[in-house]
Every structure is written in structure tokens, then in C-alpha cells.
Biopython code that builds the backbone (N, CA, C, O; Angstrom):
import numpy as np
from Bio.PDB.StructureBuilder import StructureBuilder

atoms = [
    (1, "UNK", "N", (0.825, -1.195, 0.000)),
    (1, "UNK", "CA", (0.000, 0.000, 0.000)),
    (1, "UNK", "C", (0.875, 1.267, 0.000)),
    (1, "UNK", "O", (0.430, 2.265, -0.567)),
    (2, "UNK", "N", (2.516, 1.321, 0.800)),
    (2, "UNK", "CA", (2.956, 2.844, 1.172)),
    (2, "UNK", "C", (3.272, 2.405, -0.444)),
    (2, "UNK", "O", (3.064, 3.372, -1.177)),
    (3, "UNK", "N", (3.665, 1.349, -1.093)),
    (3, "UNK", "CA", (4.376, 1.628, -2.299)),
    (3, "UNK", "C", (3.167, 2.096, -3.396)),
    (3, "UNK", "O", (3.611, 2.864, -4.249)),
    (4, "UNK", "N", (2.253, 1.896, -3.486)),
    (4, "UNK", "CA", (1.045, 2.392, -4.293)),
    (4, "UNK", "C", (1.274, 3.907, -3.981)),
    (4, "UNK", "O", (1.773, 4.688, -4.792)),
    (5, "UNK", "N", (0.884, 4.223, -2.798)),
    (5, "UNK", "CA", (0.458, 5.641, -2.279)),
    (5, "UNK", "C", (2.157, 6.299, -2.842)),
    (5, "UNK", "O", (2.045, 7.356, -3.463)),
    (6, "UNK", "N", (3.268, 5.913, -2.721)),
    (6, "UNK", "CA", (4.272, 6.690, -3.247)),
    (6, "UNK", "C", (4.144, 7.208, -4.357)),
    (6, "UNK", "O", (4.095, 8.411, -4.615)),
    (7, "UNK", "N", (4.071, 6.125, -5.224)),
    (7, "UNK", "CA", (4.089, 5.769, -7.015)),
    (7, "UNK", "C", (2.933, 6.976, -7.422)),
    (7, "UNK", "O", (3.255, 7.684, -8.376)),
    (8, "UNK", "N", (1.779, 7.226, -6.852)),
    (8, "UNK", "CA", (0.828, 7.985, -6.759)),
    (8, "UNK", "C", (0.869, 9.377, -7.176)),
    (8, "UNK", "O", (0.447, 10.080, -8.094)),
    (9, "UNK", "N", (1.848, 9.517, -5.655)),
    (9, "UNK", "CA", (1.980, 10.651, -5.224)),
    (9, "UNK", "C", (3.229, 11.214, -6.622)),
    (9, "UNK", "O", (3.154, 12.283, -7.229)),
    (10, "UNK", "N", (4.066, 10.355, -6.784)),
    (10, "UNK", "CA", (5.427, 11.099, -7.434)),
    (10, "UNK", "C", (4.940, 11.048, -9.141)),
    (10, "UNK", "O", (5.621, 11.762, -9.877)),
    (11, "UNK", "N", (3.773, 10.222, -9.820)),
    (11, "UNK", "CA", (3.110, 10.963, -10.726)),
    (11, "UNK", "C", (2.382, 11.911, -10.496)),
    (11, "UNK", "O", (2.706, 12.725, -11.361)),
    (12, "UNK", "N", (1.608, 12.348, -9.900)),
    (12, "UNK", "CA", (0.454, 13.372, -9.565)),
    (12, "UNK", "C", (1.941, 14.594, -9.948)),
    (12, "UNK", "O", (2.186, 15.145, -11.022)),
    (13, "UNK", "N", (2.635, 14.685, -8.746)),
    (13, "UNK", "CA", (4.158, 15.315, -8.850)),
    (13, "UNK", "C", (4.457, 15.856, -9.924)),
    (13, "UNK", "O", (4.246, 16.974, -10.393)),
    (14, "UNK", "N", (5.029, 14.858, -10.317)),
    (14, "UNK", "CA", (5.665, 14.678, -11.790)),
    (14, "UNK", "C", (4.596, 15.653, -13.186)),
    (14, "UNK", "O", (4.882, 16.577, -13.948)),
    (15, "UNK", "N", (3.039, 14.647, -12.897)),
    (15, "UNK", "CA", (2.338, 15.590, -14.078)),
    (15, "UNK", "C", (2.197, 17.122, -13.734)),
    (15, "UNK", "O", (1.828, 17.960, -14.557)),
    (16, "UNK", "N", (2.499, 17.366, -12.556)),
    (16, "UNK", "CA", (2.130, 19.183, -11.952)),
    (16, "UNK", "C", (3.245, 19.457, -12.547)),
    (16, "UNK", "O", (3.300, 20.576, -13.056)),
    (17, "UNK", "N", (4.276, 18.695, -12.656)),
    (17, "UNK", "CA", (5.536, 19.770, -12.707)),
    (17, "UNK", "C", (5.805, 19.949, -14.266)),
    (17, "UNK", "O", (6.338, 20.993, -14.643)),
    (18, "UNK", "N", (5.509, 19.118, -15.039)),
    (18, "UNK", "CA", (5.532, 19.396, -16.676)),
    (18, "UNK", "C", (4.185, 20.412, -17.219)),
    (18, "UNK", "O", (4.235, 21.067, -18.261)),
    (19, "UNK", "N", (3.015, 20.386, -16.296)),
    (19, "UNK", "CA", (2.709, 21.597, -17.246)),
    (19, "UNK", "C", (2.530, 23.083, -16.467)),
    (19, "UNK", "O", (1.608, 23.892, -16.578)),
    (20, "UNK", "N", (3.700, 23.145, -15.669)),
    (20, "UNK", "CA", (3.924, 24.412, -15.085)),
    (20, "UNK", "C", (4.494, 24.916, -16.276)),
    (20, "UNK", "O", (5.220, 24.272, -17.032)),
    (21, "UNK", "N", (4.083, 26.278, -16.436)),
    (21, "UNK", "CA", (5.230, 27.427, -17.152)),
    (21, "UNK", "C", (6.691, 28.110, -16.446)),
    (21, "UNK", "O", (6.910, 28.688, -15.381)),
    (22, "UNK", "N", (7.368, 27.802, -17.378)),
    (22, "UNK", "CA", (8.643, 28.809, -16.533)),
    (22, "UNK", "C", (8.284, 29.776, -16.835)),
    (22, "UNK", "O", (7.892, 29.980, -17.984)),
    (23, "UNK", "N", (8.301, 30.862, -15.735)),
    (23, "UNK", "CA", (8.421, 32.341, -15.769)),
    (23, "UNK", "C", (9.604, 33.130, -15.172)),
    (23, "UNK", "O", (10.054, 33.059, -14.028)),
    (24, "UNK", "N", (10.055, 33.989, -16.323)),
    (24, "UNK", "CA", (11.315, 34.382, -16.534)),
    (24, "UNK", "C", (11.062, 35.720, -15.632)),
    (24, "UNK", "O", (10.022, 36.348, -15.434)),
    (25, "UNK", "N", (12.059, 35.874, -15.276)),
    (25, "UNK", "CA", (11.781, 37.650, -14.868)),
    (25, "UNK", "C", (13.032, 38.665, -15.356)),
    (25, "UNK", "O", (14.219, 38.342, -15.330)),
    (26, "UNK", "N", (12.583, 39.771, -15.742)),
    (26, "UNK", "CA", (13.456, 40.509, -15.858)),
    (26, "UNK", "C", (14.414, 41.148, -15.173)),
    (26, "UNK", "O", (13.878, 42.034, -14.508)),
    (27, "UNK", "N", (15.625, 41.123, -15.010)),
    (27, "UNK", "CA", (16.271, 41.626, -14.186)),
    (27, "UNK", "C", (16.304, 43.197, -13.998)),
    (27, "UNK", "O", (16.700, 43.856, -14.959)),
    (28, "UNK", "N", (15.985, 43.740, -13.037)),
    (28, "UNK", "CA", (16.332, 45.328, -13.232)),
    (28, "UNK", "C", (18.210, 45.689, -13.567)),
    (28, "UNK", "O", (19.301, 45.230, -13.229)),
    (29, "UNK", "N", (17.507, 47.099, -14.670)),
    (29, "UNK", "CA", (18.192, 47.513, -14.896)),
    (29, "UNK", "C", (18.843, 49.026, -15.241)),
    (29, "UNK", "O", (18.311, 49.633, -16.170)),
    (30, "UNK", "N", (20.203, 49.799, -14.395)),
    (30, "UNK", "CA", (19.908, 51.592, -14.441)),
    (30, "UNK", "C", (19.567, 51.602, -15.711)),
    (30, "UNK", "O", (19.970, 50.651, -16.380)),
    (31, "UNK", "N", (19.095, 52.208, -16.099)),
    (31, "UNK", "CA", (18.461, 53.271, -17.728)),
    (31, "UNK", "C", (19.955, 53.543, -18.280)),
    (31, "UNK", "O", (20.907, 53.533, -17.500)),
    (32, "UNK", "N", (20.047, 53.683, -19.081)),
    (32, "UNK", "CA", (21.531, 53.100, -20.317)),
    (32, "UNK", "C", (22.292, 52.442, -20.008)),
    (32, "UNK", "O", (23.382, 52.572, -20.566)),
    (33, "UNK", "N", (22.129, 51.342, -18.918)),
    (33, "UNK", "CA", (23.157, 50.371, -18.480)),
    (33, "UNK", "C", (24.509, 50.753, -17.972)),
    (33, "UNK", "O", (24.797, 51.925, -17.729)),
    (34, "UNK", "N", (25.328, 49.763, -17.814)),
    (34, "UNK", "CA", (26.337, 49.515, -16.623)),
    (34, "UNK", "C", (27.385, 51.145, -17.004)),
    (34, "UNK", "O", (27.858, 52.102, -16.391)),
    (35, "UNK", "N", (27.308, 50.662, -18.263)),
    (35, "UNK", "CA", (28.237, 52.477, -18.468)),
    (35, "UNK", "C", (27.419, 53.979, -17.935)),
    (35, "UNK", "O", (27.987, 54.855, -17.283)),
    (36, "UNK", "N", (25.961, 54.028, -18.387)),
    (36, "UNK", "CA", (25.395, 54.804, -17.670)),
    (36, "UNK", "C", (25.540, 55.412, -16.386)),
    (36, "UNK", "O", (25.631, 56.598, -16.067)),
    (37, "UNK", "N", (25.545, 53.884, -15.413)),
    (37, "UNK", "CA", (25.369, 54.013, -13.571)),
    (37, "UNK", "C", (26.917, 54.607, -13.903)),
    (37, "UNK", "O", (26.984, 55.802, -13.613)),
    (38, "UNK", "N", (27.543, 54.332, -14.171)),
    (38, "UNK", "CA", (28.800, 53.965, -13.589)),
    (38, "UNK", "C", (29.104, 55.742, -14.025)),
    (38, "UNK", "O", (29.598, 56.468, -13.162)),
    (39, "UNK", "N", (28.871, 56.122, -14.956)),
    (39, "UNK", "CA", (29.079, 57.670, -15.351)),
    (39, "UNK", "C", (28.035, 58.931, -14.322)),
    (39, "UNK", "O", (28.255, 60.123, -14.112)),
    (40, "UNK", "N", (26.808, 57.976, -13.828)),
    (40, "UNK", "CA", (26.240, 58.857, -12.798)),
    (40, "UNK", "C", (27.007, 58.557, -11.489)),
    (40, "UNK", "O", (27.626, 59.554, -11.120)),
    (41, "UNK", "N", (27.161, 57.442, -10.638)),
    (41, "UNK", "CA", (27.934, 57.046, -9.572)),
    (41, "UNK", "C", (29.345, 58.436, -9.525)),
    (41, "UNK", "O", (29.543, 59.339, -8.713)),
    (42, "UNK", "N", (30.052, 58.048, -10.734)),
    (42, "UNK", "CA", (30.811, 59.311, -10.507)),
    (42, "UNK", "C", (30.469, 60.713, -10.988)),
    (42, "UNK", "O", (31.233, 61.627, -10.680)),
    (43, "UNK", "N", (29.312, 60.976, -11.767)),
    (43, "UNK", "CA", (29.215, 62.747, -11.247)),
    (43, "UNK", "C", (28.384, 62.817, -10.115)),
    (43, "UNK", "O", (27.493, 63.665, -10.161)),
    (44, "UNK", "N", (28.474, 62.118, -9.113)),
    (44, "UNK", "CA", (27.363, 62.402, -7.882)),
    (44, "UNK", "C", (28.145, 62.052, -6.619)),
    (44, "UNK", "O", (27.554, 61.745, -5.584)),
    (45, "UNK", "N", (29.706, 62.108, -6.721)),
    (45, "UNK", "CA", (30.466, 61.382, -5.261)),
    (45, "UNK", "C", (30.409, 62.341, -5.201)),
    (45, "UNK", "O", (29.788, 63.143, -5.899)),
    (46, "UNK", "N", (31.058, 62.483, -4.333)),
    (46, "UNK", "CA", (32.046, 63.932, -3.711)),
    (46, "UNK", "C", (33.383, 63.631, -2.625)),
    (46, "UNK", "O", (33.333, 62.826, -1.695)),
    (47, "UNK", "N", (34.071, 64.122, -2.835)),
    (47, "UNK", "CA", (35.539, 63.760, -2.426)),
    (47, "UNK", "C", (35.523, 65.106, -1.224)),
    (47, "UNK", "O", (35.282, 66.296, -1.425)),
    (48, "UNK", "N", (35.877, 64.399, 0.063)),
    (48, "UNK", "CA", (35.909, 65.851, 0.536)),
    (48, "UNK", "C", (37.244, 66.545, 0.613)),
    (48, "UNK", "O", (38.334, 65.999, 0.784)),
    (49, "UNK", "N", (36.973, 67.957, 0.446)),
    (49, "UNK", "CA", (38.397, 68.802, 0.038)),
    (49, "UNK", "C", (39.669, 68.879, 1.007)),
    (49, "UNK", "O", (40.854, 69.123, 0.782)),
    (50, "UNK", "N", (38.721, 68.473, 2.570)),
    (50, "UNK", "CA", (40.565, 68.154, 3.614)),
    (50, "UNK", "C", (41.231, 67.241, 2.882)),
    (50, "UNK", "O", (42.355, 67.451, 2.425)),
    (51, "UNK", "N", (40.216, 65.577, 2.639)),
    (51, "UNK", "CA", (41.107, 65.042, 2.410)),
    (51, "UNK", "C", (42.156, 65.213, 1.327)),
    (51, "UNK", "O", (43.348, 64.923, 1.428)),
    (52, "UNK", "N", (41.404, 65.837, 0.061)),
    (52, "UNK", "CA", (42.199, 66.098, -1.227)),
    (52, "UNK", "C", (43.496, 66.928, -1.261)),
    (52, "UNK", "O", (44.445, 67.010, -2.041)),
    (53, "UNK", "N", (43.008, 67.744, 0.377)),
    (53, "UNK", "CA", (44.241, 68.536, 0.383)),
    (53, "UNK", "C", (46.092, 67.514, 1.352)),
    (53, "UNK", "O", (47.322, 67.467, 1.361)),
    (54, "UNK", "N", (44.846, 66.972, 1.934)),
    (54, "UNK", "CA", (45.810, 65.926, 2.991)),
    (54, "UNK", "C", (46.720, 64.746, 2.101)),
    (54, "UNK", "O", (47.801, 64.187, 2.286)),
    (55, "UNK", "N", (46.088, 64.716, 1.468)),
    (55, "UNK", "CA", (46.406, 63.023, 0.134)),
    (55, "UNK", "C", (45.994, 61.880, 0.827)),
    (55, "UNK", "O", (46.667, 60.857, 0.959)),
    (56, "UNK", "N", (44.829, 62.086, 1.281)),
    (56, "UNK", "CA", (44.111, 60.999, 1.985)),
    (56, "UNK", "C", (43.400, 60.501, 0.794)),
    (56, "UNK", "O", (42.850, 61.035, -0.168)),
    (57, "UNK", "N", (43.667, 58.896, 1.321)),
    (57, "UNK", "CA", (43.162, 58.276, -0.016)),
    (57, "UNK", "C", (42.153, 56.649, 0.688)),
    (57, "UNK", "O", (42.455, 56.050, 1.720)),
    (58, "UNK", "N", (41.308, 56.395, 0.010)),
    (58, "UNK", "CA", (40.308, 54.987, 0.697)),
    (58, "UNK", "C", (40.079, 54.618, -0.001)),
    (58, "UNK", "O", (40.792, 54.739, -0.997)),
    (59, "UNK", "N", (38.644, 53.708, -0.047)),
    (59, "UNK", "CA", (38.388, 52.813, -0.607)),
    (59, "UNK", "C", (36.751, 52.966, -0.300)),
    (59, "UNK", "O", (36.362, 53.224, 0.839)),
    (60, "UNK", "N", (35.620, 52.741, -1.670)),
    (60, "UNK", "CA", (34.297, 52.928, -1.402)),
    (60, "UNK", "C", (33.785, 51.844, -1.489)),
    (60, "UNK", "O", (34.520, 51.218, -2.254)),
    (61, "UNK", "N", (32.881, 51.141, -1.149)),
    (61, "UNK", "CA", (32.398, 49.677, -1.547)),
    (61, "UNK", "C", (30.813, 50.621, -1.315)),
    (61, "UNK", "O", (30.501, 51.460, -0.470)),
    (62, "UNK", "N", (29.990, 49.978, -2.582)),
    (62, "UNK", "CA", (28.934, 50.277, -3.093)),
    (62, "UNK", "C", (28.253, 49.145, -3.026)),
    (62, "UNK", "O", (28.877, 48.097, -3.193)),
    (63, "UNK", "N", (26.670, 49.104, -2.740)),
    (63, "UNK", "CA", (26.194, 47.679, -2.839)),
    (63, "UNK", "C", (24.430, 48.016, -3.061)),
    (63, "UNK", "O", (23.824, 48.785, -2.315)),
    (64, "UNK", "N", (23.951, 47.473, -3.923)),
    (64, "UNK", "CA", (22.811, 48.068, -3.984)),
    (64, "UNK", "C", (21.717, 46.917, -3.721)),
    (64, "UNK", "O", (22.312, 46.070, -3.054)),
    (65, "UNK", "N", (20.274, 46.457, -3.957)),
    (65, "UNK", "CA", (19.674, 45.416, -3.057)),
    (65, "UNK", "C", (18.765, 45.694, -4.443)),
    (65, "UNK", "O", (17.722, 45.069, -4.633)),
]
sb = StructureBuilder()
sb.init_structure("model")
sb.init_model(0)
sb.init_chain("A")
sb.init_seg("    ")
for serial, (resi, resn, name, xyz) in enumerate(atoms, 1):
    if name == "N":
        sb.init_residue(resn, " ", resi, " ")
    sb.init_atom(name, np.array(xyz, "f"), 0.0, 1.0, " ", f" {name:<3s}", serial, name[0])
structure = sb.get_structure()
């Protein structure tokens, strides 16, 4: 009987899963792409002027969600 009720179950399974549709999604993306962001990212930093005057220098890590 569990072997009936398996066999059952993993067609029932099986037929759900062939006539699902894949649905794709679009990935977002900035408006003129990676060269775009990357040309707004830098007219919108700002460096502050002690440090520029100091020769202080770092590192930015950017991360978006």
C-alpha cells in the first residue's frame, strides 16, 4: 500500500511539474546600463576637500539590493 500511495503521489508530482510554465523575470536595470550608472555614480560622489588637500586616499564599496 505505502508503495502504491508513493508511485501515486510522485506521478500526480511529476504531471504538476511538466505543465507548469517557466516564468522568466526581468532583471532590473539603471536606464543606459552599466556604463550609464557607472558615469552617474561618478558625477554624484564627492571627495571631501581636507582630504584632497591631505592626500588621503580609501576605498568605497557600493552595494545596492
Amino acid at each position: 500500500m505505502k508503495l502504491i500511495s508513493t508511485i501515486l503521489f510522485t506521478a500526480c508530482f511529476l504531471l504538476h511539474a511538466s505543465t507548469m510554465q517557466a516564468q522568466w523575470e526581468t532583471q532590473p536595470e539603471f536606464p543606459g546600463g552599466l556604463e550609464a550608472m557607472i558615469s552617474f555614480i561618478d558625477s554624484v560622489r564627492r571627495y571631501p576637500q581636507e582630504a584632497v588637500e591631505k592626500k588621503i586616499e580609501g576605498r568605497v564599496i557600493t552595494n545596492f539590493v
